[in-house]
MARRO-545684 format. One record per residue (C-alpha): residue number from 1; residue in three letters; x, y, z. Coordinates in pm, 1 decimal, decimal comma, padded with zeros to 6 digits. Layout:
BEGIN
[NUM "ala" [X Y Z]] ...
This chain:
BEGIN
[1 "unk" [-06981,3 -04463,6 -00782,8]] [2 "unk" [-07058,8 -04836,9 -00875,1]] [3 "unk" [-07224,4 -04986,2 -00509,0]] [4 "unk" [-07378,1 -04777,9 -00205,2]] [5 "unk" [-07550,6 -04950,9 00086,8]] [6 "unk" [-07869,1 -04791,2 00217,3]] [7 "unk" [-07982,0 -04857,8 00549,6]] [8 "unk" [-08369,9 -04844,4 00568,8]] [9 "unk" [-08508,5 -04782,5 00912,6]] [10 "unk" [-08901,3 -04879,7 00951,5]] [11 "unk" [-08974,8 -04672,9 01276,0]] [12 "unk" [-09224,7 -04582,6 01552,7]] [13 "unk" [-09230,3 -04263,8 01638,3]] [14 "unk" [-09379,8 -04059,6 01958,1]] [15 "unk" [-09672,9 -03760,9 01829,5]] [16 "unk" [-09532,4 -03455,5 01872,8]] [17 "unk" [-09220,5 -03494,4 02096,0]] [18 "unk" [-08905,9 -03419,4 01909,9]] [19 "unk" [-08668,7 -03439,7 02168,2]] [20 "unk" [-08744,2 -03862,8 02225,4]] [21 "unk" [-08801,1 -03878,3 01797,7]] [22 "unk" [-08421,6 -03724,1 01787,6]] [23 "unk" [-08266,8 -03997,3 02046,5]] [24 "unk" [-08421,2 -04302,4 01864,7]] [25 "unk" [-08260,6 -04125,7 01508,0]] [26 "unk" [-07903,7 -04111,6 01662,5]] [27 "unk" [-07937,5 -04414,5 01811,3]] [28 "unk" [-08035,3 -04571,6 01500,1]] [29 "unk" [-07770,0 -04361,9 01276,1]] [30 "unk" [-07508,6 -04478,6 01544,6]] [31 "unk" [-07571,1 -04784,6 01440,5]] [32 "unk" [-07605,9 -04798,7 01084,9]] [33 "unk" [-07258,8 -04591,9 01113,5]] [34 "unk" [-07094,0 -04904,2 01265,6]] [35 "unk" [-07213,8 -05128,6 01060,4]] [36 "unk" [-07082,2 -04919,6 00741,3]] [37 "unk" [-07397,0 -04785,7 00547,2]] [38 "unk" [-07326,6 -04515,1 00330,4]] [39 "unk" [-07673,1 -04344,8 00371,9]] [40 "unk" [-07954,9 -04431,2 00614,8]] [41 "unk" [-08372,1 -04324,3 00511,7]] [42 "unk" [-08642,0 -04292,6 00765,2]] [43 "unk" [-09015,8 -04261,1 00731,4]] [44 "unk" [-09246,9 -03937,2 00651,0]] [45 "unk" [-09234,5 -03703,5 00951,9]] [46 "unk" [-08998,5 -03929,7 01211,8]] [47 "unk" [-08891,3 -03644,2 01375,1]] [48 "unk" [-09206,7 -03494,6 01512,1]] [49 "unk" [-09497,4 -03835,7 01435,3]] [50 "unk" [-09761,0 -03776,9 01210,5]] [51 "unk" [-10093,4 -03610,1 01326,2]] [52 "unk" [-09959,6 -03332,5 01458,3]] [53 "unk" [-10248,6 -03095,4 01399,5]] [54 "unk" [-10261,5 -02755,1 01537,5]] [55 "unk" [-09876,4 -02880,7 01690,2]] [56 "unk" [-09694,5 -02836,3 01350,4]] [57 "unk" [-09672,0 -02446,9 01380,3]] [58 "unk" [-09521,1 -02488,4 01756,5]] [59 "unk" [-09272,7 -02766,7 01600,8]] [60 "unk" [-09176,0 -02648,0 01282,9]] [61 "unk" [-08797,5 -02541,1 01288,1]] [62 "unk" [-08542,1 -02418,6 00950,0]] [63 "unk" [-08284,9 -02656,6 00868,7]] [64 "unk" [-08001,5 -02461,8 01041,3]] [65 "unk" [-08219,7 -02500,6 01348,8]] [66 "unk" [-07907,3 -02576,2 01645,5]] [67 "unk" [-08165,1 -02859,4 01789,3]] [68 "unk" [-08050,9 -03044,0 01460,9]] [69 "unk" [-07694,6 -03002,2 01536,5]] [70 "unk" [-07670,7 -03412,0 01623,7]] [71 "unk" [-07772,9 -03494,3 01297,7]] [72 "unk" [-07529,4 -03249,9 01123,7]] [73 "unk" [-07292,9 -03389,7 01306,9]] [74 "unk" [-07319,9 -03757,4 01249,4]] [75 "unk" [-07352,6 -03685,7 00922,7]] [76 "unk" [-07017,4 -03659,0 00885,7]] [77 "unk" [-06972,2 -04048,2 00835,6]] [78 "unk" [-07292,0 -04091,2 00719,0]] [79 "unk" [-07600,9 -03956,1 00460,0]] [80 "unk" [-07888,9 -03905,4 00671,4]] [81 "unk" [-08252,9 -03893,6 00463,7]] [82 "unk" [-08563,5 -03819,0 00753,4]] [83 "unk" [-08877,3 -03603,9 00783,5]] [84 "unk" [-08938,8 -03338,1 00971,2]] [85 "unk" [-09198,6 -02983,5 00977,5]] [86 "unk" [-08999,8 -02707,4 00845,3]] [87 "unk" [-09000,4 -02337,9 00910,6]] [88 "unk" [-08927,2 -02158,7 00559,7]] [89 "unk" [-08737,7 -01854,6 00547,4]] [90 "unk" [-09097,2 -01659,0 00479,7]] [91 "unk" [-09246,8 -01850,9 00766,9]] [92 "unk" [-09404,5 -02103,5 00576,0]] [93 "unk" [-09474,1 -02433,8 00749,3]] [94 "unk" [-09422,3 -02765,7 00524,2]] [95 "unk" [-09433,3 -03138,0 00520,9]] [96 "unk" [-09070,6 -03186,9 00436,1]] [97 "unk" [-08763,1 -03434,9 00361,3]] [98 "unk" [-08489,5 -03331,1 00509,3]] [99 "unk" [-08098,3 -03453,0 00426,9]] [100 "unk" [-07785,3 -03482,4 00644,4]] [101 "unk" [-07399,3 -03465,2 00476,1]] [102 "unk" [-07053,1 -03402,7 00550,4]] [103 "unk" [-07168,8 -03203,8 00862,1]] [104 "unk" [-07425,0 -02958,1 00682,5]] [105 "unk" [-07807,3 -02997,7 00664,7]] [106 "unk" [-08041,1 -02893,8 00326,2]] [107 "unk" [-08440,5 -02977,8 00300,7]] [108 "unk" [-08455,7 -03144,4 -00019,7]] [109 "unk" [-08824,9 -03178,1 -00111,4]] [110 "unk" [-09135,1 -03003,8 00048,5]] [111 "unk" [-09457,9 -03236,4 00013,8]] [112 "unk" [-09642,2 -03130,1 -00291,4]] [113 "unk" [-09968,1 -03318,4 -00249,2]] [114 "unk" [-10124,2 -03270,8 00053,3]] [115 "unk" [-10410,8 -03519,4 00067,1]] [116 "unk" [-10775,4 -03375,0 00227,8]] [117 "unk" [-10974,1 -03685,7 00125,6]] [118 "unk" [-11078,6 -03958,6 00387,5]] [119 "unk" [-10891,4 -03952,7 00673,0]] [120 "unk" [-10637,1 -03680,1 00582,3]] [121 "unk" [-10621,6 -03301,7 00637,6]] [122 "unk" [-10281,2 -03210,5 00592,8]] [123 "unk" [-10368,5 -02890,3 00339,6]] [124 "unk" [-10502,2 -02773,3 00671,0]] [125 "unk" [-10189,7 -02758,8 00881,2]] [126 "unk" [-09957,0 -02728,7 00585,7]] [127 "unk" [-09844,9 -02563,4 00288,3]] [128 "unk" [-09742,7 -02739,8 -00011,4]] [129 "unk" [-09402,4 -02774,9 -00118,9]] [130 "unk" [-09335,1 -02624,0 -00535,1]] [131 "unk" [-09047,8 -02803,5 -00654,7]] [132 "unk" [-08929,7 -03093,5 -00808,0]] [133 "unk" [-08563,8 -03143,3 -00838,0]] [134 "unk" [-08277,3 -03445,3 -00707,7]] [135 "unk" [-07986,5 -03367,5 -00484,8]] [136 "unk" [-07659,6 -03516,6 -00505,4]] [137 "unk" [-07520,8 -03712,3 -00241,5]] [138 "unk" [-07149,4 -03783,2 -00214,6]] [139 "unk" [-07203,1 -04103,7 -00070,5]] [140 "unk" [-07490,2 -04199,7 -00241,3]] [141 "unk" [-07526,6 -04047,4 -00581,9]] [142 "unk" [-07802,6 -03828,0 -00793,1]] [143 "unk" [-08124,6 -03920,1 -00548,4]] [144 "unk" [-08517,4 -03806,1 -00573,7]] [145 "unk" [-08701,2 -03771,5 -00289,4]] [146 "unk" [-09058,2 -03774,1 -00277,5]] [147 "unk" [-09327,8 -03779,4 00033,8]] [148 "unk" [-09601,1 -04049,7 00030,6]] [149 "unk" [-09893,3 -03892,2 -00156,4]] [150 "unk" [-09607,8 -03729,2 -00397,2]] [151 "unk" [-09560,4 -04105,2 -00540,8]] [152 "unk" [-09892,8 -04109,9 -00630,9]] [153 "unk" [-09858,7 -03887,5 -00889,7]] [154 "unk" [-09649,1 -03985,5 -01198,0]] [155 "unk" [-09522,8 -03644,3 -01256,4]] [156 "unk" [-09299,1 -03628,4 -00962,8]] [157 "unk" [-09077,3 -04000,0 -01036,8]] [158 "unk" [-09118,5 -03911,7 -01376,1]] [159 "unk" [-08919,1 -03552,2 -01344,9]] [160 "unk" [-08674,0 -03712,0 -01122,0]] [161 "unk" [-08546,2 -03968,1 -01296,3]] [162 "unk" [-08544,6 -03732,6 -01577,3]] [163 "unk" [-08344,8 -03501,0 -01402,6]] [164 "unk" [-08121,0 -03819,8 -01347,4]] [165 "unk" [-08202,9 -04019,6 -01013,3]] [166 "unk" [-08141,6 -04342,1 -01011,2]] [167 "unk" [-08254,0 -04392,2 -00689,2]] [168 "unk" [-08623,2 -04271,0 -00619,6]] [169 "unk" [-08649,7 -04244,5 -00210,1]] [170 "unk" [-09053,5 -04250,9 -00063,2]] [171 "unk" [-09034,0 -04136,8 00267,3]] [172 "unk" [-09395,5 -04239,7 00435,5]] [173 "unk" [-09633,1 -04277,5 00713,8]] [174 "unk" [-09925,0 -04420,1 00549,3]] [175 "unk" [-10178,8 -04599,3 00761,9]] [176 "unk" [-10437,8 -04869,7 00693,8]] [177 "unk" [-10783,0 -04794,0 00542,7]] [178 "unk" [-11071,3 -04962,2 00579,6]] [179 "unk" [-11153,9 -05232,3 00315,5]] [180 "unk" [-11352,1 -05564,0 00259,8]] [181 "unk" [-11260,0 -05876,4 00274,2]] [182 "unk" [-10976,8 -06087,8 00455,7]] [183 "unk" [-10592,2 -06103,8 00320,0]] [184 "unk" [-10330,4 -05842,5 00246,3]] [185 "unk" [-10513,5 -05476,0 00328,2]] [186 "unk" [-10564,1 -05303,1 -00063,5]] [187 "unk" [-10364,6 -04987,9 00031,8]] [188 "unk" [-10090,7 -05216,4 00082,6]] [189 "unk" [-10059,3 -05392,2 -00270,7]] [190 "unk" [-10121,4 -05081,8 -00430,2]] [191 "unk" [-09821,4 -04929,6 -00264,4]] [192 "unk" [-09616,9 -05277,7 -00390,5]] [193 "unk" [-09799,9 -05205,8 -00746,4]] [194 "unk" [-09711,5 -04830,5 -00774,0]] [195 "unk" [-09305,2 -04920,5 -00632,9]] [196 "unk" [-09298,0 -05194,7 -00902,8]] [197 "unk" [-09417,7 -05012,9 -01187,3]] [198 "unk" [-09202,8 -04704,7 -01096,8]] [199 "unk" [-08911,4 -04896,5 -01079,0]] [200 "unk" [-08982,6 -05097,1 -01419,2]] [201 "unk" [-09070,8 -04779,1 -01626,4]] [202 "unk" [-08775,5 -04512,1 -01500,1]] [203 "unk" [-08570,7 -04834,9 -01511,3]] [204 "unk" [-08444,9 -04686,9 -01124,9]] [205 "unk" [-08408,7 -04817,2 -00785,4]] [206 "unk" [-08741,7 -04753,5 -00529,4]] [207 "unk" [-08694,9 -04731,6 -00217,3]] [208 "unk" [-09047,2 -04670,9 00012,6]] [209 "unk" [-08983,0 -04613,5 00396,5]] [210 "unk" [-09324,1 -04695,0 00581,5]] [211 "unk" [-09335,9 -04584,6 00924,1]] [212 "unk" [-09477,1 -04846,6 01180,0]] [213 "unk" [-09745,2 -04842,7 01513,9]] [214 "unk" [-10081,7 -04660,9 01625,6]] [215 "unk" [-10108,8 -04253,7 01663,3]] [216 "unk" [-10458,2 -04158,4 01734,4]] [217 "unk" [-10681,3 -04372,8 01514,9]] [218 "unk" [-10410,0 -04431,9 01269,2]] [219 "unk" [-10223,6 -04752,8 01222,0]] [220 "unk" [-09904,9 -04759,3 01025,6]] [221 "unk" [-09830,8 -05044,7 00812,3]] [222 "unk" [-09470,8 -05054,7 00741,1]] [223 "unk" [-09391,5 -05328,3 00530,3]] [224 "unk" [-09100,4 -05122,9 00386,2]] [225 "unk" [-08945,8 -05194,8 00059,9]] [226 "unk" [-08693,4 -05173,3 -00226,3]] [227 "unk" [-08758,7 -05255,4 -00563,4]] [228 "unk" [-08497,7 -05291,3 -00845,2]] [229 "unk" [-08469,5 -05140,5 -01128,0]] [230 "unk" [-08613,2 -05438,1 -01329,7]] [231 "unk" [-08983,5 -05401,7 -01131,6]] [232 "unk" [-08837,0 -05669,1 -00853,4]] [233 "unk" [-08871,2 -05701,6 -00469,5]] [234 "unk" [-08488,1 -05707,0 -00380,1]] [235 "unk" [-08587,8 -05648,7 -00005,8]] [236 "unk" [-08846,1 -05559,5 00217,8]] [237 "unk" [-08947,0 -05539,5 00601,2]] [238 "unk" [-09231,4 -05717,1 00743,0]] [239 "unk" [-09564,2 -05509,0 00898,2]] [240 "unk" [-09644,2 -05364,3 01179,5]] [241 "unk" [-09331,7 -05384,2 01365,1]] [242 "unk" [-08980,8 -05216,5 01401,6]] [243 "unk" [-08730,6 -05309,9 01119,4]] [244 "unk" [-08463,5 -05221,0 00963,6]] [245 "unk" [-08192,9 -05378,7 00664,9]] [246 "unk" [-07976,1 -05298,4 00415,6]] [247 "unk" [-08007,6 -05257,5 00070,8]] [248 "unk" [-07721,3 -05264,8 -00199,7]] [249 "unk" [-07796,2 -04989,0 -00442,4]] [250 "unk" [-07595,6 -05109,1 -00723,8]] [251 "unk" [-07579,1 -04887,4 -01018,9]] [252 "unk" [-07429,7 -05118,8 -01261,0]] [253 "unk" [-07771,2 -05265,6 -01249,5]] [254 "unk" [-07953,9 -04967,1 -01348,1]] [255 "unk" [-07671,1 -04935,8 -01661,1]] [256 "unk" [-07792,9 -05349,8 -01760,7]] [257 "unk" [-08166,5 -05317,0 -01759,6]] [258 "unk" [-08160,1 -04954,0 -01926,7]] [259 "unk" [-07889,7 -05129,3 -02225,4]] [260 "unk" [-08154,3 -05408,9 -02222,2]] [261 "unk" [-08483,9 -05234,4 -02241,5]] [262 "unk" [-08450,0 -04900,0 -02378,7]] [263 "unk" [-08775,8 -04744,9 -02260,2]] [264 "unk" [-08669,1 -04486,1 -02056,0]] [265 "unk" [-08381,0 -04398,8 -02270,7]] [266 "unk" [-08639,6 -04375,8 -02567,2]] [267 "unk" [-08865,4 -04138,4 -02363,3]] [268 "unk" [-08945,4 -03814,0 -02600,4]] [269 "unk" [-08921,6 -03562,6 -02315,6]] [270 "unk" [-08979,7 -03246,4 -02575,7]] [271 "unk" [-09232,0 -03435,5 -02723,8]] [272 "unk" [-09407,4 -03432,3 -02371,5]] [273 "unk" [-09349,1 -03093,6 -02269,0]] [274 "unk" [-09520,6 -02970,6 -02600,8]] [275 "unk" [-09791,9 -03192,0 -02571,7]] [276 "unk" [-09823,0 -03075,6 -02228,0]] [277 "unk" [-09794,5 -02694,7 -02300,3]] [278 "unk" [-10083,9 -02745,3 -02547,5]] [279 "unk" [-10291,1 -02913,4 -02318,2]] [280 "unk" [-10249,2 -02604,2 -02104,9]] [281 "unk" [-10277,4 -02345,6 -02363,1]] [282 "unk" [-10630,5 -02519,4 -02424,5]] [283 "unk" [-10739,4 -02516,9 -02086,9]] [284 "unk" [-10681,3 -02156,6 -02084,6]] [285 "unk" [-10841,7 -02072,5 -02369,7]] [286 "unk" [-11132,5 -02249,2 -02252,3]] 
């Protein structure tokens, strides 16, 4: 697989009512189906909003849940990336990514960092996911996922595109924070700043999928993106409102800048993992 074209869908989203959240994702896989995208990605949570609170034990659902059946279904022409609450097998409730193929649905990545600073209190209403591994997509290749706060943490790109994505997917629903001054709000360049120097160091695509409008006293900033593999903006959606485009993930890309700058393919992952071990072995000790 050379070429696959992603379909990124900046979305609204109603708090806590999964049956509208479900229409507006066929409606928008419908399309993106016509239109011949290979895989489609929608924000943090689409399915069921953000703030869900007390909610997310009442809405949490497994996988093979038969209210997902749509999805499984459409998925047969199509790789479907959204985010929903999921109901473990054990009953545990999680922040999670979950991915549509070939008629069958898998969660592929259970939010690990659950922010509790600020604004946020997801460790409240959530457990945290324990795993950090890709999935293969036949339409789509050897992806990553990760969940907002995830990105902010260099361990999780850095074990994916170890384990061989090429294509790091962020799905999101971050909202603005208050800061001085006029201009571009901070939380959004450092969003731009973290995609770029992802994508520059794991030499991989980026793709971040903001969610858009006002739940509560959030506001979500879209502003969506891809970034190449070289660090650069190869498409983005504007803020605040409803978007979506298409993205060429081209993997002969990701083969040119990784033959041209070898510092990913130099990385010393043993080298790390003893380091790190040590570094543990100390902490225990101490």
């Amino acid at each position: 697989m050379l070429k696959a074209k992603l379909r990124i869908v900046q979305s609204d989203c109603t708090l806590a009512n999964f049956d509208e959240n479900l229409e507006r994702h066929i409606s928008a896989i419908e399309a993106a189906i016509r239109d011949g995208a290979d895989a489609i990605a929608f924000p943090e949570l689409s399915l069921t909003g953000y703030n869900v609170q007390d909610a997310a034990q009442d809405m949490a659902m497994h996988i093979d849940d038969r209210r997902l059946d749509p999805l499984r279904e459409l998925s047969r022409d199509i790789c479907i990336f959204c985010g929903g609450i999921e109901l473990s097998d054990d009953y545990g409730v999680y922040n999670s990514a979950f991915m549509f193929e070939d008629g069958a649905g898998k969660s592929v990545h259970r939010k690990i960092y659950l922010p509790t600073y600020g604004m946020f209190e997801e460790l409240r209403y959530f457990s945290a996911g324990r795993q950090i591994e890709t999935v293969t997509s036949r339409r789509i290749g050897k992806v990553g996922v990760a969940i907002c706060e995830d990105f902010w943490h260099m361990s999780v790109p850095y074990l994916l595109a170890h384990q061989g994505a090429k294509l790091l997917l962020v799905l999101m629903s971050s909202p603005l924070r208050l800061s001085p001054g006029a201009g571009v709000p901070s939380i959004v360049t450092q969003w731009q700043t973290i995609a770029a120097t992802t994508a520059f160091l794991f030499s991989c695509y980026v793709a971040c999928i903001n969610r858009v409008g006002n739940e509560d006293s959030f506001t979500y900033w879209g502003n969506s993106a891809v970034t190449a593999p070289d660090g650069s903006l190869a498409a983005c959606a504007p803020m605040f409102s409803e978007h979506s485009f298409d993205a060429v993930i081209d993997y002969s890309v990701v083969k040119r800048v990784r033959l041209q700058s070898s510092h990913f393919l130099d990385e010393d992952t043993k080298l790390f993992a003893s380091q790190l071990e040590s570094l543990l072995g100390a902490n225990r000790r101490g």
